[in-house]
CHARMM internal coordinates of N, CA and C (Angstrom, degrees):
IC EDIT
DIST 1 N 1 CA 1.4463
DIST 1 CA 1 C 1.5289
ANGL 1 N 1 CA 1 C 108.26
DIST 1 C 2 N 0.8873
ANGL 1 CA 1 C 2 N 123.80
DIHE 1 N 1 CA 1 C 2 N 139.37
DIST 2 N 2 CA 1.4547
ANGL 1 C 2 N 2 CA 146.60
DIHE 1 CA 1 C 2 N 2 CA -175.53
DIST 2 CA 2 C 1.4156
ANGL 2 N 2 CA 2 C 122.75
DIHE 1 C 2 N 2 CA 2 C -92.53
DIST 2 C 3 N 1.4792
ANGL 2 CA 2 C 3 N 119.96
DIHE 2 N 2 CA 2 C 3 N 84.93
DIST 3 N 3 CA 1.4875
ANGL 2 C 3 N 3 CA 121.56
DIHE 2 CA 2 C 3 N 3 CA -161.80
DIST 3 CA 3 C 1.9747
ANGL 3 N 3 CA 3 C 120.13
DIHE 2 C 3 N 3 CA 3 C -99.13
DIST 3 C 4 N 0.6215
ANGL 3 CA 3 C 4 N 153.13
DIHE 3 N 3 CA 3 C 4 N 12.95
DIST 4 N 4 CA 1.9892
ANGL 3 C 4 N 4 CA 153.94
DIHE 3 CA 3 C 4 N 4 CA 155.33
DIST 4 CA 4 C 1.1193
ANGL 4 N 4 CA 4 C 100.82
DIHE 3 C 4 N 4 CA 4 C 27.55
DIST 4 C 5 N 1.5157
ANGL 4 CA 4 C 5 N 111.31
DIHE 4 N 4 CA 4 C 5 N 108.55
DIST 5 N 5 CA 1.5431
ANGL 4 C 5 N 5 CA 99.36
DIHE 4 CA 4 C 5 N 5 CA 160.62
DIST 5 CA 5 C 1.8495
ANGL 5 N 5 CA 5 C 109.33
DIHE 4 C 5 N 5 CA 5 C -73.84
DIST 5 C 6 N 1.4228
ANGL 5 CA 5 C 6 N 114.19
DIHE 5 N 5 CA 5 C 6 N 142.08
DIST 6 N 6 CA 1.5126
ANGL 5 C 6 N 6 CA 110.64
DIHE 5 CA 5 C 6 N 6 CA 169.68
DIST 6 CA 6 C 1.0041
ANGL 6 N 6 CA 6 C 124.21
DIHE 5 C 6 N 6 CA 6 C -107.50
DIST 6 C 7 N 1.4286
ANGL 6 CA 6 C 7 N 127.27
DIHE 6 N 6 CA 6 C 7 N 115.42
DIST 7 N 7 CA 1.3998
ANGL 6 C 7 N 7 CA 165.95
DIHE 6 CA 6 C 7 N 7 CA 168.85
DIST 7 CA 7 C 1.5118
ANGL 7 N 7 CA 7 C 106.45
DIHE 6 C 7 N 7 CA 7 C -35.64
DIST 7 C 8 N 1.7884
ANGL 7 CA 7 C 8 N 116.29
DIHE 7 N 7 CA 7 C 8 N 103.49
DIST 8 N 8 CA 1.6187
ANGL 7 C 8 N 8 CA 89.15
DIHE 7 CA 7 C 8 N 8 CA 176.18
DIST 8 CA 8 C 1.4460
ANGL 8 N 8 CA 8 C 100.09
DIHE 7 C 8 N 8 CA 8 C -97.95
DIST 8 C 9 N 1.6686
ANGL 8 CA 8 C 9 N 106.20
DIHE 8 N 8 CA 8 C 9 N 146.31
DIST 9 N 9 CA 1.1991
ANGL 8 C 9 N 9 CA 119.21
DIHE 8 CA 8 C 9 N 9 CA 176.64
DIST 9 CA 9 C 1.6281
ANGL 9 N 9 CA 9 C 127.88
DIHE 8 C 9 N 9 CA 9 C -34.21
DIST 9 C 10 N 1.6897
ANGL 9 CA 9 C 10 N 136.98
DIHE 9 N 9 CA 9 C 10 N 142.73
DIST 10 N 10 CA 0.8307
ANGL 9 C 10 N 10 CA 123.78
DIHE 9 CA 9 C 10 N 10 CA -164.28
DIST 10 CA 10 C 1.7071
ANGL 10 N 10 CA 10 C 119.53
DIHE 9 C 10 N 10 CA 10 C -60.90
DIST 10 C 11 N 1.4595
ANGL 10 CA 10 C 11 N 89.03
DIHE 10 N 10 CA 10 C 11 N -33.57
DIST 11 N 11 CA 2.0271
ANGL 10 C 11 N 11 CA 120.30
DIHE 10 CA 10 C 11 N 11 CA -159.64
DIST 11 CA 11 C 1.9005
ANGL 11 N 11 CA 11 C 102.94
DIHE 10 C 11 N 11 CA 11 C -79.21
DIST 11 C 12 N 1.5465
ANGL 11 CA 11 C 12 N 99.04
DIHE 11 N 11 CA 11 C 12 N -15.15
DIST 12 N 12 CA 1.3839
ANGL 11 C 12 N 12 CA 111.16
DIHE 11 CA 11 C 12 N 12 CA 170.03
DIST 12 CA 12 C 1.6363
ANGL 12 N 12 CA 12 C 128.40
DIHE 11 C 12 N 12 CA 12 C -90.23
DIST 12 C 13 N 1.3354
ANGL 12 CA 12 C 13 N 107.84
DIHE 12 N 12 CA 12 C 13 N -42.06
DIST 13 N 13 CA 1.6918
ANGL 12 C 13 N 13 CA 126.81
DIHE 12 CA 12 C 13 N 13 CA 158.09
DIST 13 CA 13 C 1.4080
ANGL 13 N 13 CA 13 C 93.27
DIHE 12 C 13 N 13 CA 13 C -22.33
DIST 13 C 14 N 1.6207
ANGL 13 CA 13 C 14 N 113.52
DIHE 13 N 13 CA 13 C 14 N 144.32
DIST 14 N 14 CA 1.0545
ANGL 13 C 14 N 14 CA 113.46
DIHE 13 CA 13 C 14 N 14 CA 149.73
DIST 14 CA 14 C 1.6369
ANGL 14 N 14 CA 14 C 103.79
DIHE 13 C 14 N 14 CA 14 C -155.48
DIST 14 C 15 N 1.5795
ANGL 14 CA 14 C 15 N 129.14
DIHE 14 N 14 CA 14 C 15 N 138.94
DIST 15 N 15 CA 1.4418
ANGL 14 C 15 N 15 CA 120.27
DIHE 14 CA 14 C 15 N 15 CA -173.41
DIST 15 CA 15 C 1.3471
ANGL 15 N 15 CA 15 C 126.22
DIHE 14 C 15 N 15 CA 15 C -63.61
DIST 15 C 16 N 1.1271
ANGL 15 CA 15 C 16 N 117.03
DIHE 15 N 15 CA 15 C 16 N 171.21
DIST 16 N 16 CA 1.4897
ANGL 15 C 16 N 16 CA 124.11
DIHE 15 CA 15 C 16 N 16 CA -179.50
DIST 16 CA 16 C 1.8600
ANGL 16 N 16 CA 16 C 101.62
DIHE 15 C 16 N 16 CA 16 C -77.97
DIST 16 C 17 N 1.3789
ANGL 16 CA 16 C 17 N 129.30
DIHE 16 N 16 CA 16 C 17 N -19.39
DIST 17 N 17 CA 1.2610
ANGL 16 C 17 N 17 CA 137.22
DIHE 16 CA 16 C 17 N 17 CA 178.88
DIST 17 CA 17 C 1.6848
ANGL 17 N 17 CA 17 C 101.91
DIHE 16 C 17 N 17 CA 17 C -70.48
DIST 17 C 18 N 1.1873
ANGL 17 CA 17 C 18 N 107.43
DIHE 17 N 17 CA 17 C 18 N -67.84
DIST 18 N 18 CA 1.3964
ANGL 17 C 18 N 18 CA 123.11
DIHE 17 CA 17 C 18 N 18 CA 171.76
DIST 18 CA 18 C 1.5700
ANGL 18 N 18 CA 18 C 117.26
DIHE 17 C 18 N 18 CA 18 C -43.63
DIST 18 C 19 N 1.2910
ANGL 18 CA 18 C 19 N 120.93
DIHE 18 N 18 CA 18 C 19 N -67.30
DIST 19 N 19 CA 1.8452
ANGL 18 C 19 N 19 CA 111.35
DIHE 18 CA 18 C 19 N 19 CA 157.38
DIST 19 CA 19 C 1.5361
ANGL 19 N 19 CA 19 C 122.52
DIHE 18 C 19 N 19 CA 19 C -29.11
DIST 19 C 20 N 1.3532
ANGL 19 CA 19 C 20 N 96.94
DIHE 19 N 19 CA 19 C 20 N -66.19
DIST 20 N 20 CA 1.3561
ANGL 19 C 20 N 20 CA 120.08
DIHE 19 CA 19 C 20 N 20 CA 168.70
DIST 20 CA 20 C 2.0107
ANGL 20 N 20 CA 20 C 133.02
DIHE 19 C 20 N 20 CA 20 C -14.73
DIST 20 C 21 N 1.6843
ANGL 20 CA 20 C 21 N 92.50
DIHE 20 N 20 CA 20 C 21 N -45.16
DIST 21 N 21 CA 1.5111
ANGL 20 C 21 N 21 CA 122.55
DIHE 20 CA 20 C 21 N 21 CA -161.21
DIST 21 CA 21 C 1.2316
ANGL 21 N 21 CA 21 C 84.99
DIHE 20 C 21 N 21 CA 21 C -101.31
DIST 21 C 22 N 1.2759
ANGL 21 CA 21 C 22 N 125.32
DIHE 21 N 21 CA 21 C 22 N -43.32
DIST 22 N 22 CA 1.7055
ANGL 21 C 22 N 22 CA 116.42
DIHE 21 CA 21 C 22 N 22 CA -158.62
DIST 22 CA 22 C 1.4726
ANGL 22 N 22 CA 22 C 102.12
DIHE 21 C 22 N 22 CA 22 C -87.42
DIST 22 C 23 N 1.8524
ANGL 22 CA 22 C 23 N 118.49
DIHE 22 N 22 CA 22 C 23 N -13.75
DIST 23 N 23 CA 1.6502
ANGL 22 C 23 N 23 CA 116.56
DIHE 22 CA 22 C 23 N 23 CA 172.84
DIST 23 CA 23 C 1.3210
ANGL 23 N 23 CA 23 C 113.46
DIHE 22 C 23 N 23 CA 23 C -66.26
DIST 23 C 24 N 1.8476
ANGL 23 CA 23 C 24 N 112.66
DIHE 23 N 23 CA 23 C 24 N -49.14
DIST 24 N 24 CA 0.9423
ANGL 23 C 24 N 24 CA 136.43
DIHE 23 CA 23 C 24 N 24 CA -152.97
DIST 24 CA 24 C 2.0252
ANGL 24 N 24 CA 24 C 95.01
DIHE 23 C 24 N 24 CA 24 C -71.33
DIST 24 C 25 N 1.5470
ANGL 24 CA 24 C 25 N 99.63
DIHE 24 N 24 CA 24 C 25 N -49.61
DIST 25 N 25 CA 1.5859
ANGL 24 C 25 N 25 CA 88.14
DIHE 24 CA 24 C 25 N 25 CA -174.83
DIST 25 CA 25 C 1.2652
ANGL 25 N 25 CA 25 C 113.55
DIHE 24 C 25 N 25 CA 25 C -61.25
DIST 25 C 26 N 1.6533
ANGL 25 CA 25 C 26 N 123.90
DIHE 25 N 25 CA 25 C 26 N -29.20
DIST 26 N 26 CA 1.4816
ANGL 25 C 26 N 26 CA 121.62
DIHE 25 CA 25 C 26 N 26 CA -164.93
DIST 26 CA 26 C 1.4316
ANGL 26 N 26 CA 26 C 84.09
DIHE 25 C 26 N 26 CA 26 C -75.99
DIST 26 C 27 N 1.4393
ANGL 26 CA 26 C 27 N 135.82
DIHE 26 N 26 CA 26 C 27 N -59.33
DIST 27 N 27 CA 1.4802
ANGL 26 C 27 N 27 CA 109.44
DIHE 26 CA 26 C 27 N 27 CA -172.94
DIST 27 CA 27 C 1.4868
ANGL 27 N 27 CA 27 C 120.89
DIHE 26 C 27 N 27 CA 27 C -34.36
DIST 27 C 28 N 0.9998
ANGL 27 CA 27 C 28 N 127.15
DIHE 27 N 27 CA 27 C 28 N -50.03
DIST 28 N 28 CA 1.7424
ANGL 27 C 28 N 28 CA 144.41
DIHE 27 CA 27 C 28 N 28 CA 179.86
DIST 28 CA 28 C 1.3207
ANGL 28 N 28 CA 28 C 106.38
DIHE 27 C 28 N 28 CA 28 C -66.94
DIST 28 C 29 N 1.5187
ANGL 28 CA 28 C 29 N 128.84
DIHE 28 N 28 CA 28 C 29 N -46.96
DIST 29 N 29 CA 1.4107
ANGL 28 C 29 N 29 CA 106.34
DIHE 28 CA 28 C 29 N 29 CA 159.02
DIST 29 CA 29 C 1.2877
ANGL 29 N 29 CA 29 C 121.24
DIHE 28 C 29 N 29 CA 29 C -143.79
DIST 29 C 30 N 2.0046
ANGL 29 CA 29 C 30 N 104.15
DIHE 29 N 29 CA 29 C 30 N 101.71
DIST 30 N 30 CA 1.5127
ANGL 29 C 30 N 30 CA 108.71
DIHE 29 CA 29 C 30 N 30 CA -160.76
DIST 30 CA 30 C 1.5422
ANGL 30 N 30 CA 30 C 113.99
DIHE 29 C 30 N 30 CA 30 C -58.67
DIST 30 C 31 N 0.9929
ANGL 30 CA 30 C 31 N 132.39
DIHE 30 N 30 CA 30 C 31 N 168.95
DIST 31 N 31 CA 1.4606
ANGL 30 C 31 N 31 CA 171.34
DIHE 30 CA 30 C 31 N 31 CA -164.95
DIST 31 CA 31 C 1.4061
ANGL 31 N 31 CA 31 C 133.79
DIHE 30 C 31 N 31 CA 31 C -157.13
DIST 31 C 32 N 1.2565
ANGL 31 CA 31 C 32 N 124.93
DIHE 31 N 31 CA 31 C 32 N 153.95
DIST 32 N 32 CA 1.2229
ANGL 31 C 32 N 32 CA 114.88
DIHE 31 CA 31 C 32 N 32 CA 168.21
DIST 32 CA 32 C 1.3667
ANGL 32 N 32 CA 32 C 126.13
DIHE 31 C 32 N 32 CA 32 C -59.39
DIST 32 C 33 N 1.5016
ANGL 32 CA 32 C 33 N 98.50
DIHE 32 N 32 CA 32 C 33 N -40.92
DIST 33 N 33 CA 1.5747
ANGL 32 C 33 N 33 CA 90.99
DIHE 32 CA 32 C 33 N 33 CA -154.70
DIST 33 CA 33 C 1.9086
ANGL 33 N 33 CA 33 C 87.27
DIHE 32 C 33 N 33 CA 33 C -149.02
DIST 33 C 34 N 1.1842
ANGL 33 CA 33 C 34 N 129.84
DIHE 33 N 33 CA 33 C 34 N 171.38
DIST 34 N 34 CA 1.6826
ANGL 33 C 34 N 34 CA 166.01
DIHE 33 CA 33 C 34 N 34 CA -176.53
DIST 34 CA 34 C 1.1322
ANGL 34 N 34 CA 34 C 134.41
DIHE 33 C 34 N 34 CA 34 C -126.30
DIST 34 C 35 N 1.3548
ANGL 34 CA 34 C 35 N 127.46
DIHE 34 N 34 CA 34 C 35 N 91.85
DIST 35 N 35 CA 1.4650
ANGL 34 C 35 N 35 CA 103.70
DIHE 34 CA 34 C 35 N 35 CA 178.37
DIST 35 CA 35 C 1.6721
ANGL 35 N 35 CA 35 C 102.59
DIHE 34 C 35 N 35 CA 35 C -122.78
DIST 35 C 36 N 1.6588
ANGL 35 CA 35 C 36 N 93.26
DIHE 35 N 35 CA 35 C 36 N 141.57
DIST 36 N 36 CA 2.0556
ANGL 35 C 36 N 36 CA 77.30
DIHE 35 CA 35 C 36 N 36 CA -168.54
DIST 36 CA 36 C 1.4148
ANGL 36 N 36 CA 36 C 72.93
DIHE 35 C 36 N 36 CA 36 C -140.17
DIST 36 C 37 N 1.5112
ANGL 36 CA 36 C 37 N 123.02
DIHE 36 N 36 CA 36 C 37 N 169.31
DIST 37 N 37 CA 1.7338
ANGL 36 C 37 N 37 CA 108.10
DIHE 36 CA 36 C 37 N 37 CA -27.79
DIST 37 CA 37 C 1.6763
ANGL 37 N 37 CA 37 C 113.72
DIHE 36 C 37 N 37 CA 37 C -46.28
DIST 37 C 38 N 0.9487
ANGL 37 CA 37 C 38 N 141.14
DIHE 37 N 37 CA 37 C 38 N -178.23
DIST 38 N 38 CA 1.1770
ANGL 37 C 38 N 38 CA 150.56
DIHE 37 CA 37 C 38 N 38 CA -175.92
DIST 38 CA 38 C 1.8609
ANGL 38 N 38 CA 38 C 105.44
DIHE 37 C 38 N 38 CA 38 C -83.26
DIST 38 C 39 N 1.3093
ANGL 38 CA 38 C 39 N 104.66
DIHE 38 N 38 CA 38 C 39 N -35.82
DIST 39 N 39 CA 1.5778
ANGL 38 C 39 N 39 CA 98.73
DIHE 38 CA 38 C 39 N 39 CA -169.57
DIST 39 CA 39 C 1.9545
ANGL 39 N 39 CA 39 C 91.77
DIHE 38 C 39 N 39 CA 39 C -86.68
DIST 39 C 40 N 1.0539
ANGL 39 CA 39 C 40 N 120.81
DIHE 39 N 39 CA 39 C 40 N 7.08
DIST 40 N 40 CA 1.6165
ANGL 39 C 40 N 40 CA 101.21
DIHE 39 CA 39 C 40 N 40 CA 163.67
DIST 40 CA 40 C 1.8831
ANGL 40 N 40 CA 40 C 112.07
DIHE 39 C 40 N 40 CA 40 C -76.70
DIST 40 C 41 N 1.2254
ANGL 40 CA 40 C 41 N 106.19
DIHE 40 N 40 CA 40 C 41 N -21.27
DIST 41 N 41 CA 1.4609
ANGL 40 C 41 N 41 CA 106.50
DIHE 40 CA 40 C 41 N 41 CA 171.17
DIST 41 CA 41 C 1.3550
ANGL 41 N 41 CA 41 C 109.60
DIHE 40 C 41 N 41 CA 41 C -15.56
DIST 41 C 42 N 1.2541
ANGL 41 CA 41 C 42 N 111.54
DIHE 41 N 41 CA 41 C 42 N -94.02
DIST 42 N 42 CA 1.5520
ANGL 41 C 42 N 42 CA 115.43
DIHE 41 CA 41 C 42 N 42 CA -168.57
DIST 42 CA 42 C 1.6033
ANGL 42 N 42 CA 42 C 126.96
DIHE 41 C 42 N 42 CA 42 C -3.88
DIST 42 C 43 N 2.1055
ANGL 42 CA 42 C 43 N 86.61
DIHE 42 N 42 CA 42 C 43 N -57.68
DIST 43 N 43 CA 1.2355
ANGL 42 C 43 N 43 CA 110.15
DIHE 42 CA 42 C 43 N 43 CA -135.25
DIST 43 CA 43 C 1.6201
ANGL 43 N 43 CA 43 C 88.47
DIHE 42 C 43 N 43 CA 43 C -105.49
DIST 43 C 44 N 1.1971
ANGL 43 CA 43 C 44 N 130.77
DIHE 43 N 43 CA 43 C 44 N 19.78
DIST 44 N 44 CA 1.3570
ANGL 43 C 44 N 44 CA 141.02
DIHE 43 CA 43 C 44 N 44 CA 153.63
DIST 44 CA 44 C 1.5819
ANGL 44 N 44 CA 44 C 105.07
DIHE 43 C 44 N 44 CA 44 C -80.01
DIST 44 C 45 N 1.5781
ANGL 44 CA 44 C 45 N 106.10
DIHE 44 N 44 CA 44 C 45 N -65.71
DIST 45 N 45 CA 1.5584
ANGL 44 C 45 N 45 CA 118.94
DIHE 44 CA 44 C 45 N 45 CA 177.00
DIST 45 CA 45 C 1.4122
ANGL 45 N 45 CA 45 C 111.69
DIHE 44 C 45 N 45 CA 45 C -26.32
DIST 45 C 46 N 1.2263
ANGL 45 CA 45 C 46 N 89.99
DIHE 45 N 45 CA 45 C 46 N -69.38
DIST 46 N 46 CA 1.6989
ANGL 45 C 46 N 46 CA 92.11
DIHE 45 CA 45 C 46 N 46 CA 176.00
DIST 46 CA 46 C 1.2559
ANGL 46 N 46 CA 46 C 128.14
DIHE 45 C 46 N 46 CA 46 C -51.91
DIST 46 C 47 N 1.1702
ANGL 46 CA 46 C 47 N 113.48
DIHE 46 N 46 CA 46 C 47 N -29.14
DIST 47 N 47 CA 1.7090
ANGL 46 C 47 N 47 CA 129.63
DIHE 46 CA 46 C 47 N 47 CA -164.10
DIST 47 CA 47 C 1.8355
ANGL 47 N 47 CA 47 C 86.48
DIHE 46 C 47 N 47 CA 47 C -81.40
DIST 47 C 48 N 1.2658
ANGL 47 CA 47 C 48 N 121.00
DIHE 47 N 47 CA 47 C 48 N -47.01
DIST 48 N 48 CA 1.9234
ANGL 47 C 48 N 48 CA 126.65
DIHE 47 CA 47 C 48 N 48 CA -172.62
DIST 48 CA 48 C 1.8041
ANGL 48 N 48 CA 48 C 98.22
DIHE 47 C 48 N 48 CA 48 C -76.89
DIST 48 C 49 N 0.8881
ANGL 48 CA 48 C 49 N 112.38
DIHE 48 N 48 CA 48 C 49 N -35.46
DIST 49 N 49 CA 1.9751
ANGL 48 C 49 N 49 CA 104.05
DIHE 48 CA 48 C 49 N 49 CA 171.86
DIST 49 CA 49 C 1.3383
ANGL 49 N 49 CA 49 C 131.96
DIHE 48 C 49 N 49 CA 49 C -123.63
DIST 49 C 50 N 1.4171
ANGL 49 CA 49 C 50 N 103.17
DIHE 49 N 49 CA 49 C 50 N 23.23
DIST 50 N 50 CA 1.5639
ANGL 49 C 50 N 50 CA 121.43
DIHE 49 CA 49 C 50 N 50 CA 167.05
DIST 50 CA 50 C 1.8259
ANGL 50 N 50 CA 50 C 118.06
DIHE 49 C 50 N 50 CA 50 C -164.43
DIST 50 C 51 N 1.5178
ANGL 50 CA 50 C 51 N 94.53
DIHE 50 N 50 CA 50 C 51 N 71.78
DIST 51 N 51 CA 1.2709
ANGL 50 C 51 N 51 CA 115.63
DIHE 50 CA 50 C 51 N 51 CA -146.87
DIST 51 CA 51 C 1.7872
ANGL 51 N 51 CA 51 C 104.21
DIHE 50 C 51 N 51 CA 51 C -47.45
DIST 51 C 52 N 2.3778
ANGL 51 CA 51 C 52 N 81.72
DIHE 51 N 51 CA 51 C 52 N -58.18
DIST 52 N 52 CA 1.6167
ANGL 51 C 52 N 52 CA 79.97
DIHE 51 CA 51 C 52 N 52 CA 161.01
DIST 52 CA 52 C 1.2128
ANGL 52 N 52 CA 52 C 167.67
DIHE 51 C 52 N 52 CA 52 C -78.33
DIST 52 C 53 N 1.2115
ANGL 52 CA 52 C 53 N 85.98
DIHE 52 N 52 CA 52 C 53 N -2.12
DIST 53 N 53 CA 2.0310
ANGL 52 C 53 N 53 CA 104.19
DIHE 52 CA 52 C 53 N 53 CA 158.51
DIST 53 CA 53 C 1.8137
ANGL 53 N 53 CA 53 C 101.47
DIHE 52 C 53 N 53 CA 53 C -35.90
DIST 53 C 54 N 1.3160
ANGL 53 CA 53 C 54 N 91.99
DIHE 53 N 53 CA 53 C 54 N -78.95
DIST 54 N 54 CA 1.3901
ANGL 53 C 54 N 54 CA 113.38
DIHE 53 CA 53 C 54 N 54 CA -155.36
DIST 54 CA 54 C 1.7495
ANGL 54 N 54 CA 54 C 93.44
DIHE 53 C 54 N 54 CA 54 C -40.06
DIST 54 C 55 N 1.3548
ANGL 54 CA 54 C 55 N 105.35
DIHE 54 N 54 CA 54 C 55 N -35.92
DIST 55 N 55 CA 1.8443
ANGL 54 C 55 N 55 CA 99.19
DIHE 54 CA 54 C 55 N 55 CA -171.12
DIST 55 CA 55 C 1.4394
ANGL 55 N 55 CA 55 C 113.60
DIHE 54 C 55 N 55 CA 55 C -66.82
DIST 55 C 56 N 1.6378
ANGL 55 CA 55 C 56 N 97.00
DIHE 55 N 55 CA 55 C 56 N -34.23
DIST 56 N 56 CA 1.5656
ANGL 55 C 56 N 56 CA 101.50
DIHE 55 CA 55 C 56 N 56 CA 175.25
DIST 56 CA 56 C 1.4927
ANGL 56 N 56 CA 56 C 126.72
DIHE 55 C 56 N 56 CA 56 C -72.52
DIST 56 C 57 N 1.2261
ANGL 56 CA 56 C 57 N 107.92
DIHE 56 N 56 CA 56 C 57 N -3.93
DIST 57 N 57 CA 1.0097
ANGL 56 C 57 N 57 CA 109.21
DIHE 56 CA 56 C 57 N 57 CA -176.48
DIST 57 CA 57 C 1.4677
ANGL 57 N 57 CA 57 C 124.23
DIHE 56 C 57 N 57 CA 57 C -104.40
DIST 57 C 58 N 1.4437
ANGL 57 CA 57 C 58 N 92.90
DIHE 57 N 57 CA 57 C 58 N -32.71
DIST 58 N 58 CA 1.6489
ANGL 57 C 58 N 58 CA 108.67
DIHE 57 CA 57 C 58 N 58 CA 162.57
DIST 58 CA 58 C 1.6910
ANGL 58 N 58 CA 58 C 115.96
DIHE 57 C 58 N 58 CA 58 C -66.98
DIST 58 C 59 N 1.2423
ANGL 58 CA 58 C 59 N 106.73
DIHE 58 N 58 CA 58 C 59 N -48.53
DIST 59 N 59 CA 1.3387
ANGL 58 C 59 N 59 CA 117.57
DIHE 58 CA 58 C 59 N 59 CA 166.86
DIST 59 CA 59 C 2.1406
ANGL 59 N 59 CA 59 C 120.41
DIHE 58 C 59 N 59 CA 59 C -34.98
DIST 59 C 60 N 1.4918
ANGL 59 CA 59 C 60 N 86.47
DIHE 59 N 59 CA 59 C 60 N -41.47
DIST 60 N 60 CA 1.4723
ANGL 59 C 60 N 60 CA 95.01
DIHE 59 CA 59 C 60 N 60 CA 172.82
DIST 60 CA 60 C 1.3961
ANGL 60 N 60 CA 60 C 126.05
DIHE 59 C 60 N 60 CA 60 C -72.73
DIST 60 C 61 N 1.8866
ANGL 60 CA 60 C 61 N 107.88
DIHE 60 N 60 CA 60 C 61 N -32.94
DIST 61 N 61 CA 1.2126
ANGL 60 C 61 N 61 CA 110.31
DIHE 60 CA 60 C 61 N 61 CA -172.46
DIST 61 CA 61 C 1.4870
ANGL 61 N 61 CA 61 C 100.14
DIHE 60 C 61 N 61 CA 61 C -74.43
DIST 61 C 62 N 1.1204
ANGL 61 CA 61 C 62 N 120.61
DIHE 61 N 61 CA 61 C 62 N -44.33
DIST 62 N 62 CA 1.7463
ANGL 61 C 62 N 62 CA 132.65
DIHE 61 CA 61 C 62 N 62 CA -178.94
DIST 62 CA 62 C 1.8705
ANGL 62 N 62 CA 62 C 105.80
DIHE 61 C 62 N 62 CA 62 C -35.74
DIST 62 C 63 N 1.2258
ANGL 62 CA 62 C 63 N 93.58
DIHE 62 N 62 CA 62 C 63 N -53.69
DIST 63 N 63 CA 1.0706
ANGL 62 C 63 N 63 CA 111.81
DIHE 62 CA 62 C 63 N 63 CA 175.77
DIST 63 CA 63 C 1.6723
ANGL 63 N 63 CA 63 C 117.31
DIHE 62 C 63 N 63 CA 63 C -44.91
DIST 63 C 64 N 1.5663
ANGL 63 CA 63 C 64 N 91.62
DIHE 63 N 63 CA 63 C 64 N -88.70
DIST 64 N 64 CA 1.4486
ANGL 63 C 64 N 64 CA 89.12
DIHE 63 CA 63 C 64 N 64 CA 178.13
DIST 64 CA 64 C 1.4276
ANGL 64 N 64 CA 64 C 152.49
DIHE 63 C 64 N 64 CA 64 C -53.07
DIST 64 C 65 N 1.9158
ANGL 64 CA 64 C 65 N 96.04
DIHE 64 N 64 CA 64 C 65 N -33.71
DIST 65 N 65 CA 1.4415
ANGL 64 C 65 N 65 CA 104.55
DIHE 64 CA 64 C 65 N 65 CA 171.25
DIST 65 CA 65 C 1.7068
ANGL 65 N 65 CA 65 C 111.86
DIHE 64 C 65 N 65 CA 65 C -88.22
DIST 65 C 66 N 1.2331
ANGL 65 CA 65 C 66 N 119.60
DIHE 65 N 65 CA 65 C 66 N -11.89
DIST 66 N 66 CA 1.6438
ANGL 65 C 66 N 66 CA 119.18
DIHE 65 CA 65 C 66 N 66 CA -175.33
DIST 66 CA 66 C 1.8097
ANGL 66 N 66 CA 66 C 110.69
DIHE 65 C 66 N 66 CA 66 C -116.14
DIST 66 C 67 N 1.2637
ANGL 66 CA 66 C 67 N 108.22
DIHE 66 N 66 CA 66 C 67 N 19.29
DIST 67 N 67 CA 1.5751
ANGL 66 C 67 N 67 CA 120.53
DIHE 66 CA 66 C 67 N 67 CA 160.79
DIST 67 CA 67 C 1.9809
ANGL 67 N 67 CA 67 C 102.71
DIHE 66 C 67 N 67 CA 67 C 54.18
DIST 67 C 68 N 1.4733
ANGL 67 CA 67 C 68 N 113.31
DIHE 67 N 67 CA 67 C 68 N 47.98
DIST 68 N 68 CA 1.6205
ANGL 67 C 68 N 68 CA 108.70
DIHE 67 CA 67 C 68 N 68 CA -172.62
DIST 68 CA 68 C 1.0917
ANGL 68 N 68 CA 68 C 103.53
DIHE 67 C 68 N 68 CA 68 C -119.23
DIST 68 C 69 N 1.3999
ANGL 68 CA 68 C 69 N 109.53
DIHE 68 N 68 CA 68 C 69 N 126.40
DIST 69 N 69 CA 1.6644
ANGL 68 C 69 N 69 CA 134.75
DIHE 68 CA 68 C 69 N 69 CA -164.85
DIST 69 CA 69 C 2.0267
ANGL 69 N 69 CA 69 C 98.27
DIHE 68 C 69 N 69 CA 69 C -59.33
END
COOR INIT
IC SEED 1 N 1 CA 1 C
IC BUILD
């Protein structure tokens, strides 16, 4: 069996300090909802009104970086 460790991107990392601040503020001022980092916004939107984009697109990465027919 053929095992890869996967690498999360650098620009994706985000610290346990940084989670941390953004729990602590939503405790202090609730909301519905969180999305961090902040620049995933968009790409949630899209993911809630163009469901399959997001599949196609994941579908590609699957693809390309994990070699699946």
């Amino acid at each position: 069996e053929f095992k890869r460790e996967v690498k999360t991107p650098e620009f994706i990392r985000m610290t346990s300090a940084y989670v941390a601040r953004k729990v602590v503020n939503l405790a202090r001022h609730p909301r519905r909802s969180v999305i961090i980092p902040y620049w995933m916004q968009p790409i949630v939107w899209i993911n809630w009104h163009f469901p399959w984009l997001t599949d196609l697109a994941v579908r590609g990465m699957v693809k390309k970086y994990h070699h699946v027919p």
